[in-house]
Structures are given as structure tokens and as C-alpha cells.
SEFIDREN-149043 format. One line per 4 residues: their letters; for each residue z, x, y of C-alpha. Coordinates in steps of 0.05 Angstrom, whole numbers, padded with zeros to 5 digits, always signed. Each point is the difference from the previous one (the first is absolute). Layout:
residues N
a	Z/X/Y  ...
end
This chain:
residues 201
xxxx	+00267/-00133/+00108  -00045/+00049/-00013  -00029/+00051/+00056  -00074/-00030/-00017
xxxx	+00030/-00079/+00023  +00030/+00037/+00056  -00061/+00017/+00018  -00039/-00065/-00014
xxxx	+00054/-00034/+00037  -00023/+00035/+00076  -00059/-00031/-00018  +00037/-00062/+00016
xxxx	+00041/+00041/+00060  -00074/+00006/+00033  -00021/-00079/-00018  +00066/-00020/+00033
xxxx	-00003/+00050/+00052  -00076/-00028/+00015  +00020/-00066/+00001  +00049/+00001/+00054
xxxx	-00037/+00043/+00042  -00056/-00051/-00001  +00048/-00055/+00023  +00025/+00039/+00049
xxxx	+00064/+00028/-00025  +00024/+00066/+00002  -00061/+00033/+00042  +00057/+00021/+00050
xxxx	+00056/+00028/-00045  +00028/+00073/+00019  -00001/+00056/-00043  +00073/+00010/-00023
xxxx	+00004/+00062/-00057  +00068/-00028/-00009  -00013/-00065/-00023  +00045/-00015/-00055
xxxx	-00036/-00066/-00027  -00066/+00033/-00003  +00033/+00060/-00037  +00035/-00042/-00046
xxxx	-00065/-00049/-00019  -00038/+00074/-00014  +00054/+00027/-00042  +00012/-00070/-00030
xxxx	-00076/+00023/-00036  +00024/+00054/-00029  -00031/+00044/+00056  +00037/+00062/+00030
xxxx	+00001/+00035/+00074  -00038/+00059/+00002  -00061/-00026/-00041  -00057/-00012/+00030
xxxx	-00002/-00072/-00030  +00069/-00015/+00039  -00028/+00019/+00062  -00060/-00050/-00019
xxxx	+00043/-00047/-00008  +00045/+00005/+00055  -00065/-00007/+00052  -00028/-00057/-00047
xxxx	+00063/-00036/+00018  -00010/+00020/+00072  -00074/-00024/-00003  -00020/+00062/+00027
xxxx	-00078/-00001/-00030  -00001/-00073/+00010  +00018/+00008/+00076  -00052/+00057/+00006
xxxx	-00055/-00039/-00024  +00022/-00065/+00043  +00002/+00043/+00064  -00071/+00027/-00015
xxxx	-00033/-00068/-00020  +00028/-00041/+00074  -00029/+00068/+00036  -00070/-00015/-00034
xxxx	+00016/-00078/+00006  +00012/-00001/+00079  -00055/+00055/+00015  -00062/-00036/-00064
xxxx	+00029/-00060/-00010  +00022/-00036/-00064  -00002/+00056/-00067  -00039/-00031/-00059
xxxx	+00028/+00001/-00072  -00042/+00057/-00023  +00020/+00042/+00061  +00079/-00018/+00000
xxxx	-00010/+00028/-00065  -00028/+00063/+00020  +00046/+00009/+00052  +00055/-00016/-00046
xxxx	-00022/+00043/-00043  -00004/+00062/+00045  +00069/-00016/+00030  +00034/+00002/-00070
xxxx	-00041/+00078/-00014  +00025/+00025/+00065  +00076/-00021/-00009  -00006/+00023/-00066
xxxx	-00035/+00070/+00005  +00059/+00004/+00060  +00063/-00022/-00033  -00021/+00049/-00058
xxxx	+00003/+00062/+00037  +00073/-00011/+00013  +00027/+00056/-00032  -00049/+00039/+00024
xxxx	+00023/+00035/+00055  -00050/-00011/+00044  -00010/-00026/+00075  -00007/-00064/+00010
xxxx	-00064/+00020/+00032  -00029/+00038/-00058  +00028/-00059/-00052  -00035/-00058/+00044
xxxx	-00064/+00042/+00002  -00001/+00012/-00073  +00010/-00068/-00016  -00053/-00027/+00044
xxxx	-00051/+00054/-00037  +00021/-00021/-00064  -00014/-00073/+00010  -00077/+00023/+00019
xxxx	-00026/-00051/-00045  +00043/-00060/+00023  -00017/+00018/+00062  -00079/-00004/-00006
xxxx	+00001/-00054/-00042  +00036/-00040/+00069  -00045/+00020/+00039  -00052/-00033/-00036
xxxx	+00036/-00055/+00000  +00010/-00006/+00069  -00067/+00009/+00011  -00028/-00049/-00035
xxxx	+00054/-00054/+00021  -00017/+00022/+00076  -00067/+00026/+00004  +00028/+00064/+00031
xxxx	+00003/+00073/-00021  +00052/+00013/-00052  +00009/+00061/+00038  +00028/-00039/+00062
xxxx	+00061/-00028/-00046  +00006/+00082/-00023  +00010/+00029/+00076  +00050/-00067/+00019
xxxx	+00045/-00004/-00065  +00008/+00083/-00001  +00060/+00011/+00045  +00031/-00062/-00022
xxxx	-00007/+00020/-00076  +00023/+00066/+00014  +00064/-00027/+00039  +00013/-00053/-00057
xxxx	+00002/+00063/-00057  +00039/+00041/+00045  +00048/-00060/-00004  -00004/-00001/-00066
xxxx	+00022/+00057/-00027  +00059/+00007/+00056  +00026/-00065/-00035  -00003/+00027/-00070
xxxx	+00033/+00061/+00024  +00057/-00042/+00027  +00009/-00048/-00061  -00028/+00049/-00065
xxxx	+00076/+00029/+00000  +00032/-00068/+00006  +00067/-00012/+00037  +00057/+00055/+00018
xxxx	+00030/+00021/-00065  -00049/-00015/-00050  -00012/+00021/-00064  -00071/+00035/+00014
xxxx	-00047/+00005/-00063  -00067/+00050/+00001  -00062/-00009/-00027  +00013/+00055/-00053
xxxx	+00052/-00039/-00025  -00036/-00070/-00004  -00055/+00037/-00036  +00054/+00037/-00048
xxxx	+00031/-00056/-00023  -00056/-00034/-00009  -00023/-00048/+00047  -00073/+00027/+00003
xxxx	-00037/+00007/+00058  +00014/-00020/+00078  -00017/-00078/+00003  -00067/-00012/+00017
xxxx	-00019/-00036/+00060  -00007/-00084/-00003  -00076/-00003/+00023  +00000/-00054/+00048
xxxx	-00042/-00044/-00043  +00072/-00016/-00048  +00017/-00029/+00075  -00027/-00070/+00018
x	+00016/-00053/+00047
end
């Protein structure tokens, strides 16, 4: 197997990952950076600990994005009622950027603070382009989804990245590989993010 079907294959990680959380399944598992199963399955694709990608994977497995996103859409649910299809995927949308521009900044060596704000700049765009949503689904201000969603978001990157840092080195005693040496053998860039539209229901 070749690093570019690893890759292809957390496409499939995400799909399953989506799937369960939609039938309810999984939205209540517990972190665990030891988890040997989860380890194996993201080694079993050829990817390492200490790559980014690994750490990806590791919260994929976790549904880490896909809780994010489910936490945000029954906050707007119970306080707007039902989401419509163009705004779920909006919201989706912008909860994919934010866990993204987060988990990225793992090696960092920032604060979680300074990481969850950077995300939540960088997904600017997302952002807007939910608020529009929202406001056209509602008839309110896209600004009033901004102000409510803001400390939430920020908490949810925050969370983010604190689970990459637990996982992106994998379990006691492994073999820990750095970016350098992904890029010297080779491998090409860091994966690029699955945009939630290779995601459906």
C-alpha cells in the first residue's frame, strides 16, 4: 500500500466515522492516547506517530471534528429550530476549518489559547459564509449566530489541538517519525485536509 491509498483510505476513516456518529454511536467515547486498536488501524495505512497525518487520523477515529460539528448544530437546533441542508452544510463546513486550522498547529508550540484563536481567524471565510446561511434559513442577523457560536468554537479548537498533542506521538515506546523525514524519503507534502464535501450521509 502506497502512502497516497493510505491517505485516500481516511477518506473512508471520516465516511465511517460520520456514519456512526449520525446513528448515534460513538458521540460519547473517551479520549484514550493509548489506544492500541486505533494505533494499530493508523499504522496498518502505512502512517507513522509523529506526522501530522497520524495525529489526523488518530482524532478521525475518535470523531473528534465530527463531534464538534454535532455539538454546534443541536446548540443552533434547540435555540432556531430545525438546520436546513444548505445551512448544515455551512455549519459543517466551518466545523471541519476550525478542527483543522487547530489540529495543525500541533507542533507548534503554542497555547491552546493562541492555537484556538488562530484557527478561528483562519476559517474567516467559513465563518461568513454561515452566517449567511443562518440568516437566510432564520431571518436573523448572521451576526447573532457569530457572538453565540464564539466561545463554543474557541473551546472546541482548544480541544482540538490538546488531543493531537496527546495522540501525534502515539503510545509509550513508539517509534516517532518527523516531518523532515516523511518529506526526505519522499512522501511529499503533509496530507491535505478531506473537505467535508468527500463526507456524505
Amino acid at each position: 500500500m502506497t502512502r497516497v491509498m493510505a491517505l485516500v483510505a481516511m477518506v473512508f476513516i471520516l465516511a465511517g466515522s460520520l456514519s456512526a456518529c449520525v446513528t448515534g454511536g460513538g458521540m460519547d467515547d473517551v479520549m484514550d492516547p493509548n489506544a492500541v486498536s486505533d494505533d494499530a488501524h493508523c499504522q496498518s495505512l502505512l502512517i507513522r506517530p509523529g506526522e501530522l497525518v497520524y495525529a489526523q487520523c488518530r482524532l478521525a477515529l475518535r470523531k473528534t471534528y465530527l463531534n464538534d460539528y454535532a455539538a454546534r448544530k443541536a446548540a443552533i437546533a434547540e435555540r432556531f429550530g430545525p438546520v436546513t441542508q444548505s445551512f448544515d452544510g455551512a455549519l459543517r463546513a466551518d466545523a471541519f476549518c476550525n478542527y483543522d486550522e487547530s489540529v495543525k498547529q500541533v507542533r507548534d508550540g503554542l497555547a491552546d489559547d493562541v492555537v484556538a484563536q488562530n484557527a478561528y481567524q483562519r476559517c474567516d471565510t467559513t465563518r461568513n459564509e454561515l452566517a449567511e446561511k443562518f440568516a437566510a434559513a432564520t431571518g436573523k442577523p448572521g451576526e447573532t449566530l457569530i457572538e453565540l457560536e464564539r466561545d463554543m468554537i474557541l473551546e472546541q479548537n482548544r480541544a482540538a489541538v490538546r488531543e493531537a498533542r496527546a495522540v501525534i506521538d502515539g503510545p509509550p515506546g513508539s517509534a516517532v517519525t518527523t516531518e523532515a523525514a516523511v518529506a526526505e524519503r519522499g512522501a511529499g507534502a503533509i496530507a491535505q485536509p478531506i473537505p467535508p464535501s468527500a463526507i456524505t450521509r
